[in-house]
C-alpha positions in Angstrom: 0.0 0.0 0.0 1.4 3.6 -0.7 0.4 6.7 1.5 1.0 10.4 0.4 2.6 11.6 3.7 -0.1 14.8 4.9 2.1 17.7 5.1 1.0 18.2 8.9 2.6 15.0 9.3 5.8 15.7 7.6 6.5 18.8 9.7 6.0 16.4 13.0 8.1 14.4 12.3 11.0 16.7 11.0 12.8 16.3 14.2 12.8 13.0 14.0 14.3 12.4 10.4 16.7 14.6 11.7 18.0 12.5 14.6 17.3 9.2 12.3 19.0 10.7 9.5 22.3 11.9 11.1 22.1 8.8 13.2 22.5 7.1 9.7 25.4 9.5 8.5 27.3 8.4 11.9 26.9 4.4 11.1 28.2 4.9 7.5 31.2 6.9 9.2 31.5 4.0 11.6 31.6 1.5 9.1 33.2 2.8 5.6 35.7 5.3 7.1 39.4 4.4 7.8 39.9 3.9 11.6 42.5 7.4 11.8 42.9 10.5 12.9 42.8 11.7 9.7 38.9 10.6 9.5 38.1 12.9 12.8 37.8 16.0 10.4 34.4 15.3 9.8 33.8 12.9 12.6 30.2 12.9 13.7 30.1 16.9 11.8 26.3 16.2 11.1 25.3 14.8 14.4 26.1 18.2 16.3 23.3 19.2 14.9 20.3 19.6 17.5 17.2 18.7 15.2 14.2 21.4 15.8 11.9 21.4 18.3 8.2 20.3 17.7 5.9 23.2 16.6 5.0 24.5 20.0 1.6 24.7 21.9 -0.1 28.1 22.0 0.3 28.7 25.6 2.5 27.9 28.3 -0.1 25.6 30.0 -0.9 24.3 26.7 2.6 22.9 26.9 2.4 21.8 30.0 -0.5 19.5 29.2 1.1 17.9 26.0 3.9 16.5 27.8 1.9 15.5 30.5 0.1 13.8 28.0 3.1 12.0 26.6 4.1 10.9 30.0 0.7 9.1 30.5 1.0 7.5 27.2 4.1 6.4 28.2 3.1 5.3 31.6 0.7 3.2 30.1 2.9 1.3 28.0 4.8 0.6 31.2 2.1 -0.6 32.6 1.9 -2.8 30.0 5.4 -4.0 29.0 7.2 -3.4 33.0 10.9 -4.7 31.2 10.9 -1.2 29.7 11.0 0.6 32.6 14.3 1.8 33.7 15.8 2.7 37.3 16.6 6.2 37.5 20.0 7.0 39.1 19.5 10.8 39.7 23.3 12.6 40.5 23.7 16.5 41.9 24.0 18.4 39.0 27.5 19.7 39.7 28.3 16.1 39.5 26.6 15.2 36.1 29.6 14.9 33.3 26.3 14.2 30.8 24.5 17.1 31.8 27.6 19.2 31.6 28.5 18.0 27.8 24.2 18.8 27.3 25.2 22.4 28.8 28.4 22.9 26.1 26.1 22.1 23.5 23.9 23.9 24.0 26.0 27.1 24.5 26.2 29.8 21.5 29.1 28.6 19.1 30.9 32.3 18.9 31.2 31.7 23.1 32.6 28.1 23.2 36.2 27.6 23.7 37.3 25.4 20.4 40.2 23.9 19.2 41.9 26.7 16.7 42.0 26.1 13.0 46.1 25.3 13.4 46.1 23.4 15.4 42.5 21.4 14.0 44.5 21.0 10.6 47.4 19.1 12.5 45.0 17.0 14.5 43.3 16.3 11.1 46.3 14.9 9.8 45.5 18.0 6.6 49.5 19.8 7.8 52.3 17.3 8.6 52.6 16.1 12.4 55.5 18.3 14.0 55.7 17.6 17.9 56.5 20.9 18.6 53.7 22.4 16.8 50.9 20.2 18.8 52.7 21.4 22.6 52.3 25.0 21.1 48.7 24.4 20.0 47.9 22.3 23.2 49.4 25.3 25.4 47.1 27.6 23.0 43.8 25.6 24.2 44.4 25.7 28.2 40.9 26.4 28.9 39.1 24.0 26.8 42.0 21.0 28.0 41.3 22.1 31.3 37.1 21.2 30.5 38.2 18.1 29.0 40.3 17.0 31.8 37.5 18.4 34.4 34.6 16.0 32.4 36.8 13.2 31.3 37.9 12.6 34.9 33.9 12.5 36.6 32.7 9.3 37.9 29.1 9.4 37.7 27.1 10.6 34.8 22.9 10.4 34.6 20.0 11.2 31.7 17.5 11.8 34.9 16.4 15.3 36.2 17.9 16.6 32.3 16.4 20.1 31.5 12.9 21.0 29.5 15.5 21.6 26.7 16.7 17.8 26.3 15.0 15.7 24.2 17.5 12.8 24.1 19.6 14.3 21.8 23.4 15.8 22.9 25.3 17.6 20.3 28.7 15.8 19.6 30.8 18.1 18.4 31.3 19.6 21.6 32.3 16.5 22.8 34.3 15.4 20.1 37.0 18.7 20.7 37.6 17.9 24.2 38.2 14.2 23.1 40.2 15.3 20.3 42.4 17.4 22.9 43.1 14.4 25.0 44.2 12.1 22.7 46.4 14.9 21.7 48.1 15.2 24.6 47.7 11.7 25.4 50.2 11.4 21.8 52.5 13.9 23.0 53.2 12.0 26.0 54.0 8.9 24.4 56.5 10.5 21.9 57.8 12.0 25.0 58.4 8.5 26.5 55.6 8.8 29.2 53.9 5.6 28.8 51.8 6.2 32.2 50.5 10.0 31.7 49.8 8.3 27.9 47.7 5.8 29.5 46.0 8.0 31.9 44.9 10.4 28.9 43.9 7.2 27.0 41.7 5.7 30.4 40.6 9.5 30.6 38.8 9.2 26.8 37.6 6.0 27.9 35.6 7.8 30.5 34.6 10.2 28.1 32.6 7.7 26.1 31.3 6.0 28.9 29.8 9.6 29.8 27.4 8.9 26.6 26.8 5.0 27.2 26.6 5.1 31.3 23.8 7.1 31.2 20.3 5.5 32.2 18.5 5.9 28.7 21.2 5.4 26.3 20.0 6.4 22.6 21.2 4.9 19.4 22.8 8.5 18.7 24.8 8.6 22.4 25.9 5.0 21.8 27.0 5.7 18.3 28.9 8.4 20.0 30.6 6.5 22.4 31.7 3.7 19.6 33.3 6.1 17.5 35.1 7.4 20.4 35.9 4.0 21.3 37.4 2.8 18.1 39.0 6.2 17.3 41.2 5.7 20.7 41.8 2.6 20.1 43.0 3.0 16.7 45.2 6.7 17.5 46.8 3.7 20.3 47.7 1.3 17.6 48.8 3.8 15.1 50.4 6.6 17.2 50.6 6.2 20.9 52.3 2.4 20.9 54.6 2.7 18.3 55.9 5.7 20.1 56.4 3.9 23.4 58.1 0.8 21.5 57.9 -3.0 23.1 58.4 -2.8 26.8 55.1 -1.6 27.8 52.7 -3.0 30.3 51.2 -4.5 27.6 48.4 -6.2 30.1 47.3 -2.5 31.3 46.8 -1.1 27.7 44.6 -4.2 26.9 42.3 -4.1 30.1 42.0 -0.2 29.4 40.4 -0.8 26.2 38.5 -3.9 27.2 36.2 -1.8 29.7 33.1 -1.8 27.2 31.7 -5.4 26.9 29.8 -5.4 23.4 27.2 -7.9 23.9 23.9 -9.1 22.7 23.2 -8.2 26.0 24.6 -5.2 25.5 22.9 -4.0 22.6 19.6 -4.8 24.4 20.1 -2.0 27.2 20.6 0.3 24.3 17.4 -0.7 22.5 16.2 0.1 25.8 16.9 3.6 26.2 16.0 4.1 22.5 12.4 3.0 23.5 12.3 5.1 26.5 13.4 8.3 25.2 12.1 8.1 21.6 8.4 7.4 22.6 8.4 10.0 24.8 9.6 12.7 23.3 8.9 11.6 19.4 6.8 9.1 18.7 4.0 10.2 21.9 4.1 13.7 20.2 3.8 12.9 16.8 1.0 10.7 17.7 -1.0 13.4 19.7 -0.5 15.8 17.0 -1.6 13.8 14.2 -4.7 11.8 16.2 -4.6 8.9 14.1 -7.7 6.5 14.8 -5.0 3.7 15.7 -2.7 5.8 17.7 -2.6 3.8 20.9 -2.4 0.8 19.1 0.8 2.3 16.9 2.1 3.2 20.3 1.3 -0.6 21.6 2.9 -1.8 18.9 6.4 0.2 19.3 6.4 -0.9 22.8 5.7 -4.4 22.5 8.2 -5.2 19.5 11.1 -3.5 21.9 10.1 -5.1 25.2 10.1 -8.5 23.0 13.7 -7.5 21.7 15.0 -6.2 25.2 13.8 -10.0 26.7 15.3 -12.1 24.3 18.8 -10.6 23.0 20.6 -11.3 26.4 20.0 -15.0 25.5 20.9 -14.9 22.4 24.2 -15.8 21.2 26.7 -13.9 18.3 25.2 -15.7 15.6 22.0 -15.7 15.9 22.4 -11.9 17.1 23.8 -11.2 13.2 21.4 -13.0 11.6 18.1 -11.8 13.3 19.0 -8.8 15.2 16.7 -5.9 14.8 15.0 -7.1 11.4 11.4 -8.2 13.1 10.7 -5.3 14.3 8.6 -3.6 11.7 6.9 -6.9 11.0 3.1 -6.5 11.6 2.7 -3.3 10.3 0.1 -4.3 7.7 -3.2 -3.4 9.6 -2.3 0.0 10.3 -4.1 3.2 8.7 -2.3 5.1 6.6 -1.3 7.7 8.8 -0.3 5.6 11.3 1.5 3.3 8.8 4.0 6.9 7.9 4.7 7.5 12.0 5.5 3.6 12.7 8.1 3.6 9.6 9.3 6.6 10.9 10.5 5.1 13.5 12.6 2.0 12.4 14.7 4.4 10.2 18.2 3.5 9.9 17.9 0.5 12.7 19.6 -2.4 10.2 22.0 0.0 9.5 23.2 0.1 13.1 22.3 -3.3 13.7 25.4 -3.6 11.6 27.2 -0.6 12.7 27.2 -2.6 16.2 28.2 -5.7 15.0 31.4 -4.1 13.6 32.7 -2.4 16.5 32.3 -5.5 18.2 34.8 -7.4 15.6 37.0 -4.5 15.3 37.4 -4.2 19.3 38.1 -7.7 19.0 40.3 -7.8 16.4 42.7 -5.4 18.2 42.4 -7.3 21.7 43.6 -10.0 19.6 46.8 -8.3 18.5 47.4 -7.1 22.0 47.5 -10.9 22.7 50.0 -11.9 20.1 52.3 -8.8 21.4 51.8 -10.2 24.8 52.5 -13.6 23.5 55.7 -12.1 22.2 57.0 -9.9 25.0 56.4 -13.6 27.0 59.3 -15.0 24.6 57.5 -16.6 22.0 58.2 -16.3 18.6 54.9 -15.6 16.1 54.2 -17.5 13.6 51.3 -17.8 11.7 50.4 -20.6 13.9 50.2 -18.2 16.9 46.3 -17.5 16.2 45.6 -20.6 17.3 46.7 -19.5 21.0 43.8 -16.5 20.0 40.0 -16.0 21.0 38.1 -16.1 17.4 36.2 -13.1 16.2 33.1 -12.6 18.5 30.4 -12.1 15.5 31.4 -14.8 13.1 33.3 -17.2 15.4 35.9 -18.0 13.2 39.6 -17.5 13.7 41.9 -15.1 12.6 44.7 -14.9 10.0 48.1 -13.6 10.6 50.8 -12.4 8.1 54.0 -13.1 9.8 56.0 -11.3 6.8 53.9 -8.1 7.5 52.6 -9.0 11.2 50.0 -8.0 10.5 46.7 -9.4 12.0 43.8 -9.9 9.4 39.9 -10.7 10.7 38.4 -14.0 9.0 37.7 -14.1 5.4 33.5 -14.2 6.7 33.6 -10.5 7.9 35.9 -8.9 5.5 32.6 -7.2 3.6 31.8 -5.7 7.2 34.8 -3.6 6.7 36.5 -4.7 9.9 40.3 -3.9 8.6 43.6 -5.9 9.4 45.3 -4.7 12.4 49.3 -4.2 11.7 50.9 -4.7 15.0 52.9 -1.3 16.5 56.6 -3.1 16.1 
C-alpha cells in the first residue's frame, strides 16, 4: 500500500528524520571510514546538529498538558510492558559529566572555547605532524583541556532530572573537541616516552565515552557516539601512541584499558532500551497526539511491545543468531495500520539495520585489536609468532571464526567471513 505523507505529518516528524538521519550519517562513518585520525575532520560533523523542536503549543499551560500527555501515554505502555522501565539513578548536578557536555552544547558557538583552525588542521592529519607544533597548539587551548580534563575525569554521569531543553539528543561536536584534545596530549606523551600520563589520557577518553553510554536511557545516537570514540582511541593507540612507546610496555594495562566496554547481545539490548524510553516520549507520543490517528494507541502498543520482546530475548541470544536476526522483526506486523499511522510507525525503524550492523562491527573490530594485544603479549612472554600463533587466539566474537596472521607483514587480518563488514587488518605497532 502507498500513502501520500499529509504535510501536517511531515512537519511532525521533521525532528525526528533529523535524529534518524544523522544517526544514519554516523553508522556509515562507523563502518566505511578508515579507523585514523585523519577521519576525525568530519567525525560525527552532522550529528552536532540539535534537530528542531516540535511546533509549539499556544500557551505555556498548553505545553504543560502535552507532555503530560506523553508521560501518561508512556506510563501506560509501562504498565503494559514493566521490562521497559528503567531505574533512575538521579546525581547532583554539579556532578553530572552528561549534563555538563548537554550544557556545552547547548552554548552559542561564537562563546565556546574550540580547538583553533592550526592546530585542528594538525589534529586532522590536513599539515604534517610536527611535535613541537601540537605542545604550542595544546598550550594555545588551556581552557578548553582544562574542560576536557575536568569532564573526562567525573565518575558518575545520569540522563534523569535533564532540563525542558533535552530531548534525548546531545550535540557531539562539543564533545568530540575535548576528546580530540586528549588524545592529543595523550600522543604527546607517548612520543615524550611517558607511557603512564599516555595511558591515563587514554583511560581519561575512555571515560569520556562511557559519559554517553553510562547514562540510564542510552539512545542509538549517544551510543554511536561513544563507539566512535571508542574505536577512534583505540585506533590513535595502535597507530600513534604504541609505536611511540616501542615494546616494553605494560602491555596487560593497555589491553584491560580498552576492554572496559563489553559489546554484547546483552549489550545492545540495554541500548534498545533507552531508545524506546526516550524516543516514545519525546517523538513518537508527540507525533502521535499531533496527528490523532484512529490507531494511535495501538501504533504506540505496537512500538512498545516489538522493543520489550527484543530487550527480553537478545541477552540469551548468542553472536550468531544476534547477526542474523537482530533488529529485522521489528517492523513486521505493520500491515493493519491506517495510513497515517502506517507513515509515523516507519518513521520510527529508520536506519535501525544499518546500526544493527554498525554494532556488530565495533564489536569485531574491538576484537580484532584485543587479539593483536594478545600476540604482542605472546611475544614480549618470549614466543616467537608465527602464523600458527592465532591458534593461541580468542576467534572473532560475531562470526566465530579464527583469525589470519601475516607473519611477513605482522599483521593481523579478521576472518575471510567478515571482511565485507569492513572490519580492517590490524598491523601490530613493532
Amino acid at each position: 500500500m502507498n500513502y501520500r505523507p499529509s504535510r501536517g505529518l511531515i512537519f511532525c516528524l521533521v525532528p525526528l528524520l533529523a535524529i534518524g538521519g544523522t544517526g544514519a550519517w554516523a553508522w556509515n562513518k562507523a563502518n566505511h571510514e578508515p579507523l585514523s585520525e585523519r577521519a576525525q575532520g568530519d567525525f560525527l560533523a552532522l550529528a552536532k546538529r540539535t534537530p528542531r523542536e516540535p511546533a509549539a503549543e499556544d500557551t505555556p499551560a498548553a505545553r504543560k498538558a502535552f507532555r503530560e500527555g506523553c508521560a501518561a501515554m508512556k506510563e501506560k505502555m509501562l504498565g503494559e510492558f514493566p521490562g521497559l522501565r528503567i531505574e533512575k539513578k538521579p546525581v547532583p548536578d554539579e556532578a553530572n559529566a552528561f549534563l555538563l557536555l548537554h550544557q556545552l552544547g547547548k552554548m552559542p558557538e561564537e562563546s565556546r572555547p574550540k580547538i583553533s583552525d592550526s592546530l585542528r588542521a594538525l589534529i586532522e592529519g590536513k599539515e604534517p605532524w610536527d611535535l613541537e607544533k601540537a605542545k604550542a597548539g595544546l598550550a594555545e587551548s588551556g581552557e578548553l583541556l582544562a574542560l576536557a580534563e575536568k569532564i573526562a575525569a567525573m565518575p558518575e554521569r545520569s540522563s534523569t532530572g535533564m532540563p525542558e531543553d533535552y530531548n534525548g539528543f546531545v550535540s557531539a561536536r562539543p564533545a568530540k573537541e575535548l576528546f580530540d584534545l586528549l588524545l592529543l596530549k595523550g600522543r604527546i606523551a607517548a612520543e615524550e616516552g611517558d607511557e603512564a600520563e599516555a595511558l591515563r589520557l587514554i583511560t581519561a577518553t575512555g571515560n569520556m565515552s562511557a559519559h554517553f553510554r553510562g547514562i540510564e536511557e542510552r539512545t542509538l545516537l549517544s551510543e554511536t557516539v561513544a563507539i566512535l570514540t571508542d574505536l577512534n582511541r583505540m585506533n590513535s593507540s595502535f597507530e600513534h601512541l604504541l609505536p611511540s612507546l616501542g615494546p616494553g610496555v605494560d602491555l596487560a594495562r593497555w589491553k584491560e584499558n580498552f576492554a572496559t566496554q563489553a559489546y554484547t547481545p546483552a549489550d545492545f539490548a540495554e541500548a534498545m532500551k533507552g531508545e524506546w524510553n526516550i524516543m516514545s516520549e519525546y517523538f513518537l507520543y508527540p507525533a502521535i497526539l499531533r496527528q490523532k490517528p484512529a490507531d494511535g494507541e495501538k501504533v504506540a502498543r505496537f512500538h512498545a511491545a516489538n522493543f520489550d520482546k527484543l530487550v527480553a530475548e537478545l541477552p540469551g541470544t548468542n553472536w550468531q543468531d544476534f547477526a542474523s536476526n537482530g533488529c529485522h522483526s521489528l517492523q513486521d506486523g505493520m500491515d493493519e495500520f491506517s495510513g497515517k499511522s502506517l507513515e509515523i510507525a516507519e518513521a520510527f525503524y529508520i536506519g535501525t539495520p544499518a546500526w544493527h550492523k554498525g554494532y556488530l562491527r565495533a564489536a569485531s573490530v574491538v576484537a580484532i585489536h584485543q587479539a593483536a594485544l594478545d600476540l604482542l603479549i605472546l611475544e614480549q612472554n618470549g614466543e616467537t609468532l608465527t602464523s600458527q600463533s592465532i591458534s593461541r587466539l580468542s576467534p572473532d566474537p560475531v562470526s566465530g571464526k579464527a583469525y589470519r596472521f601475516d607473519v611477513a607483514t605482522r599483521t593481523l587480518l579478521p576472518p575471510e567471513e567478515i571482511v565485507a563488514a569492513d572490519v580492517k587488518p590490524v598491523k601490530l605497532p613493532w
